[in-house]
N, C-alpha and C positions, 0 to 999 in steps of 0.2 A: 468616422461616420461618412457615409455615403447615402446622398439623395438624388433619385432617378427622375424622378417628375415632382415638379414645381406645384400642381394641379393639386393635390393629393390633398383629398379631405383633412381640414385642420384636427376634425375633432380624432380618427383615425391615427393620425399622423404624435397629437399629444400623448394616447394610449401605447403605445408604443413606444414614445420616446421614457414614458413611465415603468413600462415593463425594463426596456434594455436599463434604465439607471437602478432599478430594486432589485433585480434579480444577478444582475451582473452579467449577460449572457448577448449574444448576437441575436437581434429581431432584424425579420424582412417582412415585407408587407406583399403580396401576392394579389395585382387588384382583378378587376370583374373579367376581365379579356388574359386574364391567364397570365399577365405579364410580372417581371417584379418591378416596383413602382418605388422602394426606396428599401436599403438596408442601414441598419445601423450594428455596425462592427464594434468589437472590442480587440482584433487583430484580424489581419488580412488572409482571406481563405488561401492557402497553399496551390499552384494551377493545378497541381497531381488532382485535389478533391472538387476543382468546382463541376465537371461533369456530372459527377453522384450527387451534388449540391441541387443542379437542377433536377437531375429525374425526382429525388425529395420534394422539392417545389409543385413537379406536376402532381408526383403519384395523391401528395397529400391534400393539393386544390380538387382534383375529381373523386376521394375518397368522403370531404368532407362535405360535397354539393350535395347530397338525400339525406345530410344526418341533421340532428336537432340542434337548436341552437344552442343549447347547453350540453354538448358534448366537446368533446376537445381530442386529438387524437396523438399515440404517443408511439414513434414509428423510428425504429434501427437501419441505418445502412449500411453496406458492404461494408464500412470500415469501421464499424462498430459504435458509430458516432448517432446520440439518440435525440431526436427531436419533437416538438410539441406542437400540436397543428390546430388553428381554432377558425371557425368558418363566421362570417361576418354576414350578419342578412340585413338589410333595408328593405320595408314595405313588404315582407316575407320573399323577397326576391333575393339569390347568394348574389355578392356583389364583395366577395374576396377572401383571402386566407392569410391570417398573421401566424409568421411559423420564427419559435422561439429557439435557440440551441446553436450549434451542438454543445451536447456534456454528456459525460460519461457517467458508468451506472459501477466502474470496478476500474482500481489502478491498472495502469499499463503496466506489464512487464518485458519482457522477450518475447516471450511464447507468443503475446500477445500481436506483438507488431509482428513476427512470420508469421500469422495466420493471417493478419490482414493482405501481408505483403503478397503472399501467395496467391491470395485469394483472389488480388486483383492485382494481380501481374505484372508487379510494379518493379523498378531497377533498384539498384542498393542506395543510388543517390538521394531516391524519393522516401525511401525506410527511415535516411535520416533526417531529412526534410521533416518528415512525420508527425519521430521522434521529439522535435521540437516544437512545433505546434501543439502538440497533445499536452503539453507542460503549460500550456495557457489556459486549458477548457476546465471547463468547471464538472466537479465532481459530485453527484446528486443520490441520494437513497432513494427507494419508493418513496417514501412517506415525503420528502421534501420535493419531490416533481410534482404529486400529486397536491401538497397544499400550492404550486405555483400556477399546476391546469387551476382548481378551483378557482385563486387568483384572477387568472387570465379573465375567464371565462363570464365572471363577475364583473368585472371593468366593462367588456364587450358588450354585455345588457345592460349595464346603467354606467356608461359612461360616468365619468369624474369630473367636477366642477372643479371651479377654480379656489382655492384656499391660501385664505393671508395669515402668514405666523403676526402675531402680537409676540412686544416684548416690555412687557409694564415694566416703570422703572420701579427701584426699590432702593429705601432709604440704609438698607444697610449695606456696607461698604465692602463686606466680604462674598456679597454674592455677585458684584459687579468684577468682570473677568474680560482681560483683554485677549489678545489673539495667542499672546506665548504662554497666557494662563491655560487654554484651552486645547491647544497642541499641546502644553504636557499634562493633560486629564488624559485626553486620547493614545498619549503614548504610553502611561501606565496602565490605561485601560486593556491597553495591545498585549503588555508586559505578562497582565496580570492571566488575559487569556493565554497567554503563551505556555505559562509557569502550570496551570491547570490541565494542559494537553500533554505535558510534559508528564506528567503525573499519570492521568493515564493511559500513555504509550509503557511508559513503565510496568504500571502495573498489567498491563498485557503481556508484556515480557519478563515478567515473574510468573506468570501463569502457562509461558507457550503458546501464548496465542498468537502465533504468527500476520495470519489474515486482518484480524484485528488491528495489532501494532504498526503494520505496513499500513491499513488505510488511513488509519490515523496520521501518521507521521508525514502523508501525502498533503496535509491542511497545518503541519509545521513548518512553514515559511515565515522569515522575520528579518531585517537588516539592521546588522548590528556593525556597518561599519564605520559609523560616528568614532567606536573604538580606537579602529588606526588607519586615518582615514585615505591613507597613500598608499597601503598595503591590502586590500579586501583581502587574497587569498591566505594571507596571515593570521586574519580574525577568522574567514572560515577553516583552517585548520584547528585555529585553537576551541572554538565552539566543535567541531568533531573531537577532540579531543576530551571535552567536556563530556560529553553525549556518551562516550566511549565507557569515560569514569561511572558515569551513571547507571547505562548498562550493566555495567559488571557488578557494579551494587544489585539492584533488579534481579541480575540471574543467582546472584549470592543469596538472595530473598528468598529465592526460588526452590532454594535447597539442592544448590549445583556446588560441588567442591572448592574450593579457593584453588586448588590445581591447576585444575580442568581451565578455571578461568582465566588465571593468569597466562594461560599459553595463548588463549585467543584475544587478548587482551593489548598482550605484546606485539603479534601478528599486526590485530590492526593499529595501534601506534606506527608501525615500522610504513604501515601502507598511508595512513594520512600523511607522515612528512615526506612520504617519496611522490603524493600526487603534485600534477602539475597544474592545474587548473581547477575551476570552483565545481565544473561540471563533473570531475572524477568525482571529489571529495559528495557530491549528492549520492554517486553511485555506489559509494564506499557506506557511507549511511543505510540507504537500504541495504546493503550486505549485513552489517554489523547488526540489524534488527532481526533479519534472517537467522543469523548464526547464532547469535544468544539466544532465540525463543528454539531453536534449536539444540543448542546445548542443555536448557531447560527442561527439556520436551525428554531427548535422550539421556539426563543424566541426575536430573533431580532426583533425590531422595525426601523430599518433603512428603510426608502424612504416614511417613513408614516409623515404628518404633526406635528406640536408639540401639538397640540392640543388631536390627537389622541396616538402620540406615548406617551404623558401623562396619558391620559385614560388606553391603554393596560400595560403598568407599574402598575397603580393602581390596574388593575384587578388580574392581577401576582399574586402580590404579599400579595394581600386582597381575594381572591378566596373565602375561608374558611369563609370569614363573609356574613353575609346579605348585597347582592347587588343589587341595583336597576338604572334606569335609572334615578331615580332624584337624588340620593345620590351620583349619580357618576357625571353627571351634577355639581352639586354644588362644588364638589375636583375641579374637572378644569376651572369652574365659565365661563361655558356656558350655553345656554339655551337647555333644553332637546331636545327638536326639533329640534337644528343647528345640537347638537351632535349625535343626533339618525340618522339623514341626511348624516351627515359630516362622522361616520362612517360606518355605512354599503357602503357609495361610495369606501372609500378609502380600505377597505377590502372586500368588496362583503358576510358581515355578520353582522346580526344584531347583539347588544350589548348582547341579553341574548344567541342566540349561541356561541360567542365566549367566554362567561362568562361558560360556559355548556362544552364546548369544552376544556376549560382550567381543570375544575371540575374532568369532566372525563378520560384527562388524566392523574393529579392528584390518581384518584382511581384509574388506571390501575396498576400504578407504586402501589399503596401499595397492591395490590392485590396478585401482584409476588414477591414482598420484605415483608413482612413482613406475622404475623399469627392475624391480628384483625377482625374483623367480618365481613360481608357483611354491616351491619347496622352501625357498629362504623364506617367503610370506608365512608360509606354514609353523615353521619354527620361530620366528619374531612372535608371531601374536601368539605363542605359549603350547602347541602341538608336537609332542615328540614322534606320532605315526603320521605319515603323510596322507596315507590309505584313511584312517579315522579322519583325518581332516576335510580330505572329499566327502567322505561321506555324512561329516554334519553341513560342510558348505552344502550339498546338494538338497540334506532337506531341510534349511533353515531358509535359502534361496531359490530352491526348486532349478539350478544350475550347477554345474561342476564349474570347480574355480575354473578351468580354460573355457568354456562359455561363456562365462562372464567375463571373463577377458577380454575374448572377442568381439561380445556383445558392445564392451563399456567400449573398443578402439575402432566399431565400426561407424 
């Protein structure tokens, strides 16, 4: 906490210390001469941001001088950091502006920090600098910034009196609770919300909901290294580990093959015990939510009949060999005709598109991962003509595979 002037209206000054303790956020107080008259931090502004820090201060102290007092204003800067601007009148004269934030309105990703970086010209030192500030600010919907302008804005016209908690005593001996009785309410209470996000991050990731599962898993934070207590990075592998199992349940739900999954399953096993610090293993996490609501997304057969979710399992995982409509027919011991029927209904695609479409996403993936040839890619993922293979890569990708080669290495 940081206090600039000593002067500073008490009753002000309490509103304020009310706001930063409920909402969890950085408040600064903006008084009648424009100046800032006291901030109260929850971490220290990065030097990269305090620049933008103040033009935010000015823009939103002359934005809020003609508006009503019951407005409150809700304002983005360069670096994508949003804040909450509420104008303060005495005697109907403005006489300041309490400005709430930053928090963010969408998880950081990459994209996100180069666009900021770019945007405002920054060195690679201050990206990471960032990086790690942005892991403190708090993360807000509509709907929860807007119940806290309400909030705010409410306080501001009827200021808040002062209130005594009462604690009658009570004759029964089981409601009477010491300090270690009460820290462990609290920490099962943590538990129990923990166990409930768990649930549905999951269930987002049975469904492919990537967007979803990633914002969620942004507000799964918890310290579990009571465990061992000389080892953190032990307990955080073995909790990735955990989270890992889970997943793969989830994407199992999801009607993704037991294959498919054990390959990327194994993958990230081999990647949590090679990381070397707690900050990989976060980064490993978000990948892991990525990749299974991705494997989900591209590989489930869920709400297909058994007939067909047989068939596209078959094709999965036989791509690579000679496939035909009667050979596949004969796997699931239907007649070509029900099955060529039966699936184009239930997929809105014939069996050799989606046999082509598997192929070629197949080549895509070794085109960017690996260095084999256009022609060996061709015959790996199941194409005996090269020339046919150009020509469904071109119109499933609108690219001939060396475009897209070039594209994917420039």
């Amino acid at each position: 906490m940081e206090k600039k002037n000593e002067q500073i209206d008490s009753n002000i000054y309490d509103i304020c210390v009310l706001i930063h303790n409920f909402v969890k956020m950085d408040v600064e107080y903006i008084d009648a001469n424009n100046k800032s008259s006291f901030q109260l931090l929850f971490s220290d502004v990065p030097y990269t941001l305090k620049a933008s820090r103040n033009e935010t201060n000015l823009f939103m102290y002359d934005y809020l001088k003609d508006k009503h007092p019951n407005d409150y204003v809700y304002y983005t800067d360069s670096f994508q950091l949003n804040f909450l601007g509420i104008g303060l009148w005495k005697n109907n004269i403005y006489s300041g502006t309490i400005i709430v934030g930053p928090f963010l309105s969408n998880i950081p990703n990459e994209m996100f920090f180069s666009t900021i970086t770019n945007l405002n010209q920054l060195q690679l030192e201050h990206k990471m600098q960032l990086r790690q500030y942005y892991k403190s600010i708090t993360l807000l919907n509509a709907q929860e910034y807007k119940n806290i302008g309400y909030l705010i804005v409410n306080l501001v016209i009827n200021p808040p009196i002062n209130a005594n908690a009462l604690f009658p005593e009570s004759n029964n001996l089981f409601n009477k609770k010491d300090d270690n009785e009460l820290e462990t309410e609290e920490f099962y209470s943590k538990i129990e919300v923990l166990y409930k996000l768990e649930k549905r991050i999951l269930h987002a990731v049975q469904r492919g909901l990537k967007e979803e599962a990633l914002k969620l898993m942004y507000y799964f934070q918890n310290d579990f290294n009571y465990r061992v207590p000389n080892n953190p990075l032990r307990v955080s592998k073995n909790i990735s580990l955990s989270f890992n199992t889970i997943l793969r349940l989830a994407a199992e739900r999801g009607g993704v093959s037991a294959v498919f999954i054990h390959d990327l399953s194994d993958k990230f096993a081999v990647l949590i015990e090679k990381a070397s610090n707690i900050s990989d293993l976060e980064g490993i996490e978000v990948k892991m939510i990525s990749e299974y609501c991705d494997l989900v997304k591209g590989q489930s057969t869920a709400g297909y009949s058994p007939i067909i979710r047989k068939s596209m399992n078959y094709i999965n995982l036989n791509f690579h060999c000679s496939l035909s409509l009667d050979t596949l027919a004969k796997k699931v011991q239907i007649s070509p005709f029900h099955l060529s029927r039966q699936f184009k209904k239930e997929t809105n695609l014939t069996i050799t598109e989606f046999i082509n479409r598997k192929r070629i996403s197949e080549a895509k993936f070794l085109i960017e991962h690996s260095n084999y040839s256009i022609t060996d890619i061709a015959l790996m993922v199941g194409f005996e003509n090269i020339s046919y293979f150009g020509a469904v890569f071109k119109k499933i990708t609108n690219f001939t595979p060396t475009e897209y080669l070039n594209k994917t290495r420039s």
